[in-house]
C-alpha positions in Angstrom: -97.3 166.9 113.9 -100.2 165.0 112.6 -102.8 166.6 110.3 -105.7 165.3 108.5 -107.4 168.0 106.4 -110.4 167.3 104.8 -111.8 169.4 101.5 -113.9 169.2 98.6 -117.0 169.4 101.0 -119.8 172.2 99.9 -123.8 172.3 98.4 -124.8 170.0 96.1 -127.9 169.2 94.5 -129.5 165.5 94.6 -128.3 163.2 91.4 -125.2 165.3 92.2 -121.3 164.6 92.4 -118.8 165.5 94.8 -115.3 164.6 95.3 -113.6 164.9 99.2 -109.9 164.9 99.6 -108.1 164.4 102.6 -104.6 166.0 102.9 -102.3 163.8 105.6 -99.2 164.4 107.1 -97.0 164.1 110.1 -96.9 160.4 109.8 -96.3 157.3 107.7 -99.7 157.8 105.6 -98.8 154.9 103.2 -99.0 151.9 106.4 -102.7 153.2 107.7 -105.7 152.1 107.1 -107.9 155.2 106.1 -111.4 155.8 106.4 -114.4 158.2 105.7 -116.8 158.9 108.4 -119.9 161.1 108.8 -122.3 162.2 111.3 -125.2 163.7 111.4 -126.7 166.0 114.7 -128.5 163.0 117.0 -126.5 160.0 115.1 -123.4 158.1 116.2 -120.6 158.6 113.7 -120.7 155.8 111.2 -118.3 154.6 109.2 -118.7 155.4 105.1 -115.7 153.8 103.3 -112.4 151.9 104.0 -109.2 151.5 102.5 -106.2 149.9 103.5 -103.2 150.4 102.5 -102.8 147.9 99.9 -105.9 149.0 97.8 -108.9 146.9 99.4 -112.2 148.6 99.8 -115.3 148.4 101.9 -118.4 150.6 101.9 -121.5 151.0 104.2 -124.3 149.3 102.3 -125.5 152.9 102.2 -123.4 154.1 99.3 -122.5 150.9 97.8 -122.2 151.4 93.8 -122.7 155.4 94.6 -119.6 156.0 96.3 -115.5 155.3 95.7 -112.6 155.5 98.2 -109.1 156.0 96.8 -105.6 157.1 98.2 -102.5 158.5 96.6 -99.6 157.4 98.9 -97.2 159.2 97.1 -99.2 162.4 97.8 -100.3 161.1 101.0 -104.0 161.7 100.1 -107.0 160.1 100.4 -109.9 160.9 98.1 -114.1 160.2 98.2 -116.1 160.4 94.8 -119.6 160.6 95.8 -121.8 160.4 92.9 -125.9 160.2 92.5 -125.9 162.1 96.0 -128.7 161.6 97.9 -130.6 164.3 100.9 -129.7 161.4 103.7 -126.2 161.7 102.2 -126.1 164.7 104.3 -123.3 164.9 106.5 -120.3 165.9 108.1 -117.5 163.7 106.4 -114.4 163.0 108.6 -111.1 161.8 107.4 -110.0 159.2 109.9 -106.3 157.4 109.8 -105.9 154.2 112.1 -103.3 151.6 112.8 -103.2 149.1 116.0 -100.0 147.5 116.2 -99.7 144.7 119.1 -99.1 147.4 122.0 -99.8 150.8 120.8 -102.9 152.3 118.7 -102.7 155.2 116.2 -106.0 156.9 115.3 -105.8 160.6 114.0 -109.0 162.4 112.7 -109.6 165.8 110.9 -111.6 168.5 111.9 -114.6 167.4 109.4 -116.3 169.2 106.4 -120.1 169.5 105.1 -121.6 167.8 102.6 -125.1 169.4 101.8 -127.3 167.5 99.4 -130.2 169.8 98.8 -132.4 171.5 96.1 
């Protein structure tokens, strides 16, 4: 079935780097649109970084210039390089996989990880 795993995730100090993979299968990883998410405990869920499946990014303003989504689609991974981390990068980062065809949705998340950005 479908899987999302997320790793990578850990303590970091601020100026720091990180990289986040997410691990996909059970379905046709290269057609989705993939995304990184994160939360934080009293916050909505907001979206970090987008990719479809052609190549084109987006970024929250947030971590514009800091921050870099890429996929593998023949290793059906997507990847987040967080660099000059920041304390309000702080976060649980979820791996999120979505396509809406005209009649049905597909939207599969992992189980999240923990970024820490902390001295």
């Amino acid at each position: 079935q479908v899987q999302l795993v997320e790793s990578g995730g850990g303590l970091v100090q601020p100026g720091g780097s990180l990289r986040l993979s997410c691990a996909a299968s059970g379905f046709s990883f290269s057609s989705y649109y993939m995304s990184w998410y994160r939360q934080v405990p009293g916050k909505e869920r907001e979206l970090v970084a987008v990719i479809a499946s052609g190549g084109s990014r987006n970024y929250a303003d947030s971590v514009k210039g800091r921050f870099a989504i890429t996929r593998d689609n023949t290793r059906n991974t997507m990847y987040l390089q967080m660099n000059s981390l920041k304390p309000e990068d702080t976060a649980v980062y979820y791996c999120n996989a979505r396509l809406y065809p005209a009649s049905v949705r597909y939207d599969y998340w992992g189980q999240g990880i923990q970024v820490t950005v902390s001295s």
